[in-house]
C-alpha positions in Angstrom: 0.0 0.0 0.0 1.4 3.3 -0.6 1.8 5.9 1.8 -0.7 9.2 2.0 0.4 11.9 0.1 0.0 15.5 0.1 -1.5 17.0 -3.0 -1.6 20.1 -4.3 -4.8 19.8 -6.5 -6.2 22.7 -9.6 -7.9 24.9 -7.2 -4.5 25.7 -5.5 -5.1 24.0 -1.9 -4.0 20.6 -0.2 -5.9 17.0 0.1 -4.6 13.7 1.4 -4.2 11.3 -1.5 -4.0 8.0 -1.0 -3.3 6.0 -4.1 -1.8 2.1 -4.2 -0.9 2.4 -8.1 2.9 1.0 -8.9 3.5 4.9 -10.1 2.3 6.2 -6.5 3.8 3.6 -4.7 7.0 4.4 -6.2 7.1 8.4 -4.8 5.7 7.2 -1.7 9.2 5.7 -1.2 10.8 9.3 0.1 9.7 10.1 3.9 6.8 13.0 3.7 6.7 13.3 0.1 4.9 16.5 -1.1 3.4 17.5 -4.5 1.8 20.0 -6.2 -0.9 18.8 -9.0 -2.1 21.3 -11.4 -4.7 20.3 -13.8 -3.9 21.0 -17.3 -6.8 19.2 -19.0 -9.4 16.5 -17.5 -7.3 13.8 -18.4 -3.7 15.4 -18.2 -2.2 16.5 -14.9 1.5 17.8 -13.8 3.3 17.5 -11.0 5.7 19.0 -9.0 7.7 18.2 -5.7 7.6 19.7 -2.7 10.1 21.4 0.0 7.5 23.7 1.3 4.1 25.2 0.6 5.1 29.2 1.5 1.6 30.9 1.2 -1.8 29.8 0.3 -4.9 31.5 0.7 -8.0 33.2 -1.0 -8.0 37.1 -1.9 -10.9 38.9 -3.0 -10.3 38.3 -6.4 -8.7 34.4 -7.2 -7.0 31.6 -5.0 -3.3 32.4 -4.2 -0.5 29.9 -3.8 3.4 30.2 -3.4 5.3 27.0 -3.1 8.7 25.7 -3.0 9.6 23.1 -5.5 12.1 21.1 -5.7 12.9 21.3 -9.5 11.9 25.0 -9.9 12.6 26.7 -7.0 9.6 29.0 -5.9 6.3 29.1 -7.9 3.4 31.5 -8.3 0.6 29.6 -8.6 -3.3 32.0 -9.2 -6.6 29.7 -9.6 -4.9 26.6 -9.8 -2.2 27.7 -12.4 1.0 28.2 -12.4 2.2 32.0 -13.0 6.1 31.9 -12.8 8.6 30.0 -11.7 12.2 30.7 -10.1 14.3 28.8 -11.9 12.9 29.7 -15.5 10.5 33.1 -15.5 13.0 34.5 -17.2 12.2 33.1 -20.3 8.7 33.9 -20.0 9.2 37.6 -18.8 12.1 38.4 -21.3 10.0 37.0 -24.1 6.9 39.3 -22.7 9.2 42.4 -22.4 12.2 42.7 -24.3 10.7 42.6 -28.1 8.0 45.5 -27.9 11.0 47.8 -25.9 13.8 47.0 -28.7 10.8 47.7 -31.6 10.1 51.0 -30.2 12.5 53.5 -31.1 12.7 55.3 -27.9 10.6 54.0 -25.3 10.3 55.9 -22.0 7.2 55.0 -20.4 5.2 51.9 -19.9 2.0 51.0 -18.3 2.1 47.1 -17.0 -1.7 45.3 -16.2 -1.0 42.6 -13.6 2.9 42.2 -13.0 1.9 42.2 -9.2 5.3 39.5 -8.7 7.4 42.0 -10.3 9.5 40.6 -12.7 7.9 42.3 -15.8 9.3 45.9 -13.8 12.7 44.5 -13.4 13.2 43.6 -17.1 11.5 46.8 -18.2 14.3 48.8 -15.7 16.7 47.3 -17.5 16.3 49.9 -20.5 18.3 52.7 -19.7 15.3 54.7 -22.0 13.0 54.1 -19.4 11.7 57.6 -17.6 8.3 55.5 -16.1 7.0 52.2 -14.8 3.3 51.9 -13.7 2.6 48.7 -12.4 -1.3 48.2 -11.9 -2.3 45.2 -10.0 -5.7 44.2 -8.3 -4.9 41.9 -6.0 -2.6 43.6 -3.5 -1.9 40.2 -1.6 -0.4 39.0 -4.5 1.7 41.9 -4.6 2.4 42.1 -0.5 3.8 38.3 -0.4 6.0 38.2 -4.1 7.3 41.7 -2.2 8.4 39.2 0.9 9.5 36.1 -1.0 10.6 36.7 -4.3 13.4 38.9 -3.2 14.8 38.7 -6.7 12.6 41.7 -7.5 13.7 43.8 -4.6 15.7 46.2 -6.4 12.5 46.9 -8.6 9.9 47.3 -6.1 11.9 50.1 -4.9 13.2 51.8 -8.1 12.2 55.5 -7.6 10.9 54.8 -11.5 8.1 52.5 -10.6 4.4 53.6 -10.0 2.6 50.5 -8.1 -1.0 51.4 -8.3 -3.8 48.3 -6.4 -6.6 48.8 -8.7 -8.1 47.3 -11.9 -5.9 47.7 -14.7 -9.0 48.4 -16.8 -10.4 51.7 -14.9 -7.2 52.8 -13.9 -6.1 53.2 -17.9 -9.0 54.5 -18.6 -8.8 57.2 -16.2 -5.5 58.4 -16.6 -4.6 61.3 -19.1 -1.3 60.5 -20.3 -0.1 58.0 -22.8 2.1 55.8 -23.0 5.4 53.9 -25.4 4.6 50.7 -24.3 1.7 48.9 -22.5 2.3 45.4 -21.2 -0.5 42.8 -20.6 1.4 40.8 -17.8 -2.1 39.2 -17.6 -3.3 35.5 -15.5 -4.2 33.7 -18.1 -8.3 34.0 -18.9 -10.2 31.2 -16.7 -13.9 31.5 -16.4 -14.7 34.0 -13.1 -11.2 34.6 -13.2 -10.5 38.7 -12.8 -8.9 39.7 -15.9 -10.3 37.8 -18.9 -12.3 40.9 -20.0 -8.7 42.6 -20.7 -8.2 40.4 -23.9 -11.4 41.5 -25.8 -11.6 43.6 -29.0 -13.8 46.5 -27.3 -11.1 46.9 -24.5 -8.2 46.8 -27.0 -10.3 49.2 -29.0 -11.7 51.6 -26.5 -9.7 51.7 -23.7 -6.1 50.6 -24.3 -5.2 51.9 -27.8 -6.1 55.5 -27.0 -3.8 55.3 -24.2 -0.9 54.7 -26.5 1.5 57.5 -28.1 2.1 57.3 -32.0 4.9 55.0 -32.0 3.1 52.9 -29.4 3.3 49.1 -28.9 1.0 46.7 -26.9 2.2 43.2 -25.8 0.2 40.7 -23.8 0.9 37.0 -22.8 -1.7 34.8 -24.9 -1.4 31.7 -23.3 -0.9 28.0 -24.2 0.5 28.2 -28.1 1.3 24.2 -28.3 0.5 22.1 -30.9 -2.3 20.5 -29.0 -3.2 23.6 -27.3 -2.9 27.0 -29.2 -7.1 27.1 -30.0 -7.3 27.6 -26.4 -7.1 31.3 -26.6 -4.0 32.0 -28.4 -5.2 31.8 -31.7 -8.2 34.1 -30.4 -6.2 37.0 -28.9 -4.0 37.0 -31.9 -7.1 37.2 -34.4 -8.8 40.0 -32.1 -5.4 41.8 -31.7 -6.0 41.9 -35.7 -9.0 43.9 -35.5 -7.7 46.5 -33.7 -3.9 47.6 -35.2 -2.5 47.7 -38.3 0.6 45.0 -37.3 0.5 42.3 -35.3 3.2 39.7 -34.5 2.6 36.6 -32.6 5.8 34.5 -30.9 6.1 31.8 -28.9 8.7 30.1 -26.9 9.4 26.9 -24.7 9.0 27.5 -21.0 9.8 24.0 -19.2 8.0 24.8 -15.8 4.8 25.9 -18.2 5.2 21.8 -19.5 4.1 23.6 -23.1 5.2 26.1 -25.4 3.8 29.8 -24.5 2.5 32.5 -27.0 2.9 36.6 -26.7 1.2 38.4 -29.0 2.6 42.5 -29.9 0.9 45.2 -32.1 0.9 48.6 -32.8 0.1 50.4 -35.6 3.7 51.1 -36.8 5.8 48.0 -38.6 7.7 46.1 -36.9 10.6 46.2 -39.1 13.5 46.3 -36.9 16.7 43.9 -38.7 19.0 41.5 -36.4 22.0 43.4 -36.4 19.9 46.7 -35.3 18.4 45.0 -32.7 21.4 43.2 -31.0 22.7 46.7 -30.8 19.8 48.3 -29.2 20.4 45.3 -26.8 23.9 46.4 -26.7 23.2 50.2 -25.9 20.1 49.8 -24.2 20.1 46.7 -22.0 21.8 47.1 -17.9 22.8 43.5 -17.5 23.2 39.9 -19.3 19.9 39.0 -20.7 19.9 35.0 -19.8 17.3 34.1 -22.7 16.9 37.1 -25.7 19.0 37.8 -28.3 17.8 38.6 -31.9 18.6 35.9 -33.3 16.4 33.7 -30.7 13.5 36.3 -31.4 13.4 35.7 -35.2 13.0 32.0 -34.5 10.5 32.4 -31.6 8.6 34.6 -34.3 8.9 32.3 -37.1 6.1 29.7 -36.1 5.6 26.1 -37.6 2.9 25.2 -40.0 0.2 24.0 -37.7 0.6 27.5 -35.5 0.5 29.7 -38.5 -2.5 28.1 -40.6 -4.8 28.1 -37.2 -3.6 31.8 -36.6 -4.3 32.8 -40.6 -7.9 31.0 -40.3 -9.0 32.0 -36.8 -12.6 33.9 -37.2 -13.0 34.1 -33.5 -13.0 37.3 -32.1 -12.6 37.9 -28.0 -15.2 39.2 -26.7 -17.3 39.3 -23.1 -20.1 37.8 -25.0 -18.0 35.5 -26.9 -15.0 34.3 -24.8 -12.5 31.8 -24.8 -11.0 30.0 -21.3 -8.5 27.6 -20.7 -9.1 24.8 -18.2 -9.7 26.0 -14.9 -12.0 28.3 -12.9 -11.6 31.1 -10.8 -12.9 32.7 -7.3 -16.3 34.3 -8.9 -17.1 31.2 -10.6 -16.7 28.8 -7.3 -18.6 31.2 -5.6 -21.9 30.7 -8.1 
């Protein structure tokens, strides 16, 4: 018989499992054996072992989880999915930051939606450019413990060029007077009840965000899951409604091991992207404080050049994100539960 293990199950929160299957019997074999289980699909799971389970809890707005991992140090974890991890965020958050700042000719000030762990800031204070941060996140716990444990970000948090603002990203952009270079969509990924999923639809984009740009302006947003099995999810969606809105868009995916699947970004903005390689290792060169661990030009133009399933489904998507008509991945979030 196998021992009882401690399971982190999709909504974020521990149960005693007790399985005798030859799999479970063989992690049962290390004393107190720990794991967290997300959900990916209803019949696809991955797991993670534990050294500790650091915060767990229930804002206002979604179900909140930091652990300690053995294999990737510690991980964010909002509504049962996993955010960002320690060991390889980097790869998500350079992805999500670096391409829309070397595209822009001269960007000075950006407006982030979510980024309440902090990473997106500390790549965007990188660029010597940079005059302004705004970070605008909802959930201020989020932001109050990735403050306290994820001291990678200190430096960041208190950069005298970073506005933190609690508050929905949505009203607070709409409310504010001045544009901005860039806007970031360091976005959860869209669950149903989830808090943000009405920040990916066209009449948002259209409305609210765009205006808020300057001329040369570019938006960038995670879009989720871009794998060969899972790209229709909402990837293919946020790319096509991106379409609706500007003039350019350029969608770009990469690897992120912790994420067990490739991820998408999506940027736009009404001005080509037609920065060469050699012109934009050298804004790297001039612009960049620091090693970047994961970005180079080179390693963009691939993560932009996309294999033949990914580029048919994103030339024949027809859905457009709406409130009305929206896409989720698997999962739910706090509103939903609470139905």
């Amino acid at each position: 018989m196998g021992e009882a293990v401690e399971i982190m199950f999709g909504n974020g929160f521990p149960e005693i499992h007790k399985d005798t299957s030859p799999i479970q019997t063989l992690h049962s074999n290390q004393q107190d054996c720990h794991w967290y289980e997300e959900t990916i699909d209803d019949d696809l799971k991955w797991s993670f072992a534990l050294n500790s389970v650091l915060h767990q809890g229930t804002s206002e707005f979604q179900d909140i989880a930091l652990l300690d991992t053995k294999r990737f140090g510690k991980v964010l974890v909002i509504d049962g999915k996993m955010q960002s991890a320690e060991r390889d965020e980097f790869i998500y958050h350079e992805c999500l930051i670096h391409p829309a700042l070397l595209f822009h000719p001269n960007p000075k000030t950006v407006f982030i939606m979510g980024g309440g762990e902090g990473s997106a800031a500390r790549e965007i204070l990188k660029h010597n450019t940079i005059e302004k941060v705004v970070m605008c996140d909802i959930d201020q716990e989020v932001v109050d413990f990735c403050r306290r444990f994820l001291t990678v970000n200190s430096e960041a948090f208190c950069n005298k060029k970073l506005e933190l603002v609690i508050k929905d990203a949505k009203a607070e952009l709409e409310k504010r007077e001045e544009r901005f270079d860039i806007i970031v969509g360091d976005l959860a990924d869209p669950v149903e009840g989830g808090p943000c999923y009405q920040l990916y639809t066209k009449s948002f984009y259209q409305n609210i965000l765009k205006p808020k740009l300057t001329p040369n302006g570019i938006f960038v947003t995670q879009a989720g899951p871009a794998g060969i099995f899972t790209h229709k999810e909402v990837f293919t969606s946020i790319y096509n409604t991106m379409k609706q809105v500007f003039k350019y868009v350029k969608a770009y995916t990469a690897h992120v091991p912790s994420f067990a699947d490739t991820w998408g970004w999506v940027m736009a903005s009404d001005q080509e992207f037609d920065v060469d390689v050699s012109e934009m290792d050298r804004r790297i060169e001039e612009r960049v404080q620091g090693e970047l661990m994961y970005l180079n030009a080179p390693s963009f133009i691939s993560a932009a050049t996309l294999n033949k399933t990914i580029s048919l489904a994103l030339e024949k998507e027809t859905g457009v994100y709406s409130e009305e008509n929206a896409r989720f991945i698997h999962g739910h979030g706090v509103a939903y539960r609470h139905i």
